[in-house]
N, C-alpha and C positions, 0 to 999 in steps of 0.2 A: 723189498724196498717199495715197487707199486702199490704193495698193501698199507702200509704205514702211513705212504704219501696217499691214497686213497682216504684214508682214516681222517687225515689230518683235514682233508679236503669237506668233510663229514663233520667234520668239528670237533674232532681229537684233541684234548690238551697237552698228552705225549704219548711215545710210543715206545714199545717195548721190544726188543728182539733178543731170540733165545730160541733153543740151548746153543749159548756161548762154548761152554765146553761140554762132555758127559757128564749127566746128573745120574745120580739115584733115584731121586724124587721122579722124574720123568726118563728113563733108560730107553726111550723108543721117540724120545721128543728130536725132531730135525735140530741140523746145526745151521747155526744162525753163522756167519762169518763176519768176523770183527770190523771187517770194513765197510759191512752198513752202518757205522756210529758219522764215520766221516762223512759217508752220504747224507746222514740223516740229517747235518747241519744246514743244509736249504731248506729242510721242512721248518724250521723256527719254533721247535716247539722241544722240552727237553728227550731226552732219549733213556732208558733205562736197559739193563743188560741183565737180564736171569737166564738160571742152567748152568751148572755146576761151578757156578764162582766161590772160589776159597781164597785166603789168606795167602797163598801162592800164586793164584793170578789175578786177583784184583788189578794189580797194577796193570797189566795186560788191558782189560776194557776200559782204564783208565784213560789208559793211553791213546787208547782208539779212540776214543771220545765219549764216552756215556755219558752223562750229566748224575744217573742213580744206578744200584744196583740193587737185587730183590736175592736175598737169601735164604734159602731153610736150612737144607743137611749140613752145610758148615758150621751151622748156631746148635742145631738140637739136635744131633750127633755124638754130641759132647756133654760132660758132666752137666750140672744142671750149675755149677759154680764156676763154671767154665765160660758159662755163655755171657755173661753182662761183658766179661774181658774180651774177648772174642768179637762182640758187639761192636765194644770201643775201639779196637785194632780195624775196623771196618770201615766207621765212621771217620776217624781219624788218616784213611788213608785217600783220605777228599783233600 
């Protein structure tokens, strides 16, 4: 959280913390814990949540309070017809 609110102080327009959960994409990436979203809200700037979010926990950093989420292995994991649907199931859980 120092770092983010440091960031911001630097002139960040938001901030990002991750791995939310274990990814694949980064298998050795630290865990970010869901409740710097809540903190994040005094920094006034939106907050985004990457590392291993799926369609299964979304709602989870949702809830925490993310403003965004940044996804790979959930999108391109998957068929290649798979992904625009996947996309939208994403999007749509804003």
């Amino acid at each position: 959280f120092e770092r983010a609110k440091s960031a911001v102080q630097q002139g960040a327009d938001y901030v990002a913390f991750g791995a939310c959960f274990p990814s694949g994409t980064k298998p050795n990436a630290p865990r970010a814990e869901l409740n710097l979203f809540s903190q994040a809200k005094i920094l006034k700037v939106p907050s985004v949540a990457i590392g291993g979010i799926t369609l299964e926990n979304v709602s989870n950093v949702i809830n925490a309070g993310a403003n965004a989420i940044a996804v790979i292995g959930e999108l391109f994991n998957r068929d290649i017809q798979d992904i625009a649907p996947c996309a939208q199931q994403f999007s749509s859980s804003f």
